[in-house]
C-alpha positions in Angstrom: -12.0 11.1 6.6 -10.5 8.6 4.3 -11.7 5.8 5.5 -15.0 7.2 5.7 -14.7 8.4 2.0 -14.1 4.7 1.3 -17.1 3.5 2.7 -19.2 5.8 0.6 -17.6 4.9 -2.5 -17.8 0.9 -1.5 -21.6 1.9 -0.7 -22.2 3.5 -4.4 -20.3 0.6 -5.9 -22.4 -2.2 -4.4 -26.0 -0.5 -5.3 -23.9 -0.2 -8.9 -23.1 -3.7 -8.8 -27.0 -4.9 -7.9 -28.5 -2.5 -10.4 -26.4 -4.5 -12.9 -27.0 -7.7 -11.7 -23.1 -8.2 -11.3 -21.1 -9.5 -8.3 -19.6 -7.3 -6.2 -16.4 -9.6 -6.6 -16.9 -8.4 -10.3 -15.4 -4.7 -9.6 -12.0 -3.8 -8.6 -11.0 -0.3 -7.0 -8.2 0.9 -7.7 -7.2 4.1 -5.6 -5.8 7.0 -7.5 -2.6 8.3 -5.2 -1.5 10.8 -7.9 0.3 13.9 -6.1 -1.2 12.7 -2.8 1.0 11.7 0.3 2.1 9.0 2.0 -0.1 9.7 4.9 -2.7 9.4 3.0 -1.8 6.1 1.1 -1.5 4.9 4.2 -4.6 5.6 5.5 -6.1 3.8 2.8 -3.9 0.6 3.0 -4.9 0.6 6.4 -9.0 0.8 5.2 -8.5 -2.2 3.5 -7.2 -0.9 0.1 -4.6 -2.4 -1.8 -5.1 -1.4 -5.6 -2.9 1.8 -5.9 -3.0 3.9 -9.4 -0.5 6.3 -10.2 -0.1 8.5 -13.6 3.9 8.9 -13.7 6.9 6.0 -13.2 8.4 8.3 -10.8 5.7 8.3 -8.3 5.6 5.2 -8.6 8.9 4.2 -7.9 9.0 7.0 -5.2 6.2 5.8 -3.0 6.3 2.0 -3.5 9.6 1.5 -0.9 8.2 3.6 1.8 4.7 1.5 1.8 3.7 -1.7 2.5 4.6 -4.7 0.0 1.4 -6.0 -1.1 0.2 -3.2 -2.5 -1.0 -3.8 -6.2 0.7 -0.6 -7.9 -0.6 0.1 -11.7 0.5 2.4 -14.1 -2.8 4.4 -15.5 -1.5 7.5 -16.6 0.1 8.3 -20.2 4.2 6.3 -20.7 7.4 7.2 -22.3 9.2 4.0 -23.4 12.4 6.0 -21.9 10.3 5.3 -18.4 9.1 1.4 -19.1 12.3 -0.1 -17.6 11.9 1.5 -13.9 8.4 -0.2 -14.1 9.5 -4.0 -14.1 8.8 -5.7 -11.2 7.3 -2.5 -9.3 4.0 -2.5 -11.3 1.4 -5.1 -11.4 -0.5 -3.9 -14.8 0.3 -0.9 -17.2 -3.0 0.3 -18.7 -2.2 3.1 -20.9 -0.7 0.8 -24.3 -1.4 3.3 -27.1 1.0 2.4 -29.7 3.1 -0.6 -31.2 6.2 1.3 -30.2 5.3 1.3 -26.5 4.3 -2.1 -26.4 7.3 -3.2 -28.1 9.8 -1.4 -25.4 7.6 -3.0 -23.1 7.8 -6.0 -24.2 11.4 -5.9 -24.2 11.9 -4.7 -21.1 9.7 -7.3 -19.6 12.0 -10.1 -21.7 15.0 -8.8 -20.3 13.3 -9.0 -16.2 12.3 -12.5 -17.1 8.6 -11.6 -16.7 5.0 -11.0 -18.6 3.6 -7.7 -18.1 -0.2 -7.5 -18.1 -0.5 -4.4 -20.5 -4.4 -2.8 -21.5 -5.0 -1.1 -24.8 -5.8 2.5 -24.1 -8.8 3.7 -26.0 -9.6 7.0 -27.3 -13.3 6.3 -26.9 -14.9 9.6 -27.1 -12.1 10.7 -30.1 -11.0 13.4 -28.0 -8.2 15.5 -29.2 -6.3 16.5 -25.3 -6.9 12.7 -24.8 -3.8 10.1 -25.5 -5.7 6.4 -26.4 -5.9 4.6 -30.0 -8.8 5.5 -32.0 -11.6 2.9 -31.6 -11.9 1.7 -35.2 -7.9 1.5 -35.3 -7.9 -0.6 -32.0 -8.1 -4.0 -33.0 -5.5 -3.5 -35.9 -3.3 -2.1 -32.7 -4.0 -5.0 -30.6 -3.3 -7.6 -33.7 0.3 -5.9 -33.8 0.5 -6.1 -30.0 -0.1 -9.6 -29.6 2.7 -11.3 -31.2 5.1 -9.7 -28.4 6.4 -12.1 -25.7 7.0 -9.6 -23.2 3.4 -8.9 -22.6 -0.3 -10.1 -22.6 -3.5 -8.0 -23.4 -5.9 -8.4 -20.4 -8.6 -5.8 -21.8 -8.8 -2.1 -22.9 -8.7 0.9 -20.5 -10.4 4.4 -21.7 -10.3 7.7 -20.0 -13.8 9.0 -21.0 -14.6 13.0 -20.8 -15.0 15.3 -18.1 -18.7 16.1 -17.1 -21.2 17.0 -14.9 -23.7 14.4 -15.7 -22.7 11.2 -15.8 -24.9 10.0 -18.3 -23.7 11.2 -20.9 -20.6 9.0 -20.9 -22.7 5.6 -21.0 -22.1 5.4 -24.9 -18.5 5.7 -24.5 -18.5 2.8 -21.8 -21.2 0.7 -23.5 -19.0 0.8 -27.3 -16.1 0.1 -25.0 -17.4 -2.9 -23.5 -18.8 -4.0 -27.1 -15.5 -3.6 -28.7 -13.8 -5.5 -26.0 -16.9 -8.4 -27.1 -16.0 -8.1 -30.3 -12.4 -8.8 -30.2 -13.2 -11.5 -27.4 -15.0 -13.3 -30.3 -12.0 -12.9 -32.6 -9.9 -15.5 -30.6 -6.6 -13.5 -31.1 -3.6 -15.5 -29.6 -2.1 -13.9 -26.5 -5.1 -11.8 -26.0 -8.1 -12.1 -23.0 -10.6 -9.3 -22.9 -11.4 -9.9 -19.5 -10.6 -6.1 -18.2 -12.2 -2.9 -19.2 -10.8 -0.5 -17.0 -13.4 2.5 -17.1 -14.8 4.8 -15.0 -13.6 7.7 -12.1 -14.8 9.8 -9.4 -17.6 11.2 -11.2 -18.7 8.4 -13.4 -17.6 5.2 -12.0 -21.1 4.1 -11.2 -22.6 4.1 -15.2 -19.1 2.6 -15.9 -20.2 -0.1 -13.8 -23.9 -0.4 -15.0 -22.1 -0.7 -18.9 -19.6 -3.2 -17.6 -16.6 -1.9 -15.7 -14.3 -4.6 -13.8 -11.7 -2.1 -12.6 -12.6 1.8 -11.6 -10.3 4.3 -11.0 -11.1 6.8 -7.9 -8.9 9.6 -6.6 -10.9 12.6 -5.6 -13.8 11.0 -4.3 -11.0 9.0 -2.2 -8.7 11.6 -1.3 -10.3 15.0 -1.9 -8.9 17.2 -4.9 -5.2 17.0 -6.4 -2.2 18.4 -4.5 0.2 20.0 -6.9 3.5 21.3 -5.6 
């Protein structure tokens, strides 16, 4: 079932991809494994996927022994800076930098594991209060603060945008997201690359790849709904 889930969502990101004139090359899937089993993970790994997204260090740090090593874990869900050190070297990219505190612990955590961890800038795009993310007019003051750490480089901006029925209606949150990310390209700020904007899930990954998406996030449409125990 997963596998055939897969091929769906490939199918629906290709016709994406043409309607935007993009490269399929030009979109990464990452797999959303949150509260899902191994079996499953597996069963994805073994379709050919090897971007995994999870939304707590634990899980993380839980699942990553028992599974193959070249999987690509991320962190996408909301971090404590007490959490940041069980991340080094078992997470490729942490998307959810929402504050000069974070990135600081970050950044010395990633000092002290002699490495540079990719970080994006989470953006609260739609201003939603339930919704962690900087405010967009306060993100480029963030990411100005941000980039003078050592431990870490800014690859982009990542935004969670809200829950609907009707996809189109989150288009304006991914198109001011991809033009903020242009705007602060054009700003040349040292240690900083715009080339990720890491937008779009289950139920609107396909506008987010018509308004410039590189990396999507998919767990249900993957995996069927969450498993909470």
């Amino acid at each position: 079932m997963i596998r055939e889930n897969l091929d769906l969502i490939e199918e629906r990101i290709t016709k994406a991809c043409e309607r935007a004139g993009r490269p399929r090359d030009a979109v990464t899937l990452i797999c959303v494994t949150k509260t899902k089993p191994l079996e499953m993970l597996q069963e994805a790994y073994d379709a050919g996927q090897r971007n995994f997204g999870e939304n707590k260090v634990q899980e993380i740090c839980r699942k990553k022994p028992e599974l193959p090593d070249d999987i690509r874990w991320h962190m996408i869900g909301h971090l404590q800076r007490n959490k940041v050190r069980q991340l080094m070297g078992n997470t490729v990219m942490i998307h959810s930098v929402d504050s000069i505190r974070l990135a600081e612990t970050i950044s010395a955590e990633a000092e002290k594991a002699g490495i540079v961890m990719p970080v994006l800038i989470e953006v609260n795009a739609a201003n939603e209060d339930s919704k962690f993310g900087v405010a967009p007019d306060r993100a480029e003051s963030l990411i100005r603060a941000v980039s003078g750490l050592r431990g870490i480089h800014i690859e982009g901006l990542m935004t969670i945008a809200p829950y609907t029925d009707d996809p189109e209606t989150n288009r304006p949150y991914f198109a001011a997201l991809r033009e903020l990310a242009v705007d602060i390209s054009q700003k040349c700020i040292d240690n900083v690359s715009m080339n990720v904007l890491s937008m779009g899930m289950t139920g609107d990954f396909e506008v987010a790849i018509e308004e410039g998406a590189t990396i999507i996030r998919v767990g249900t449409g993957i995996f069927g709904e969450r498993i909470y125990t």
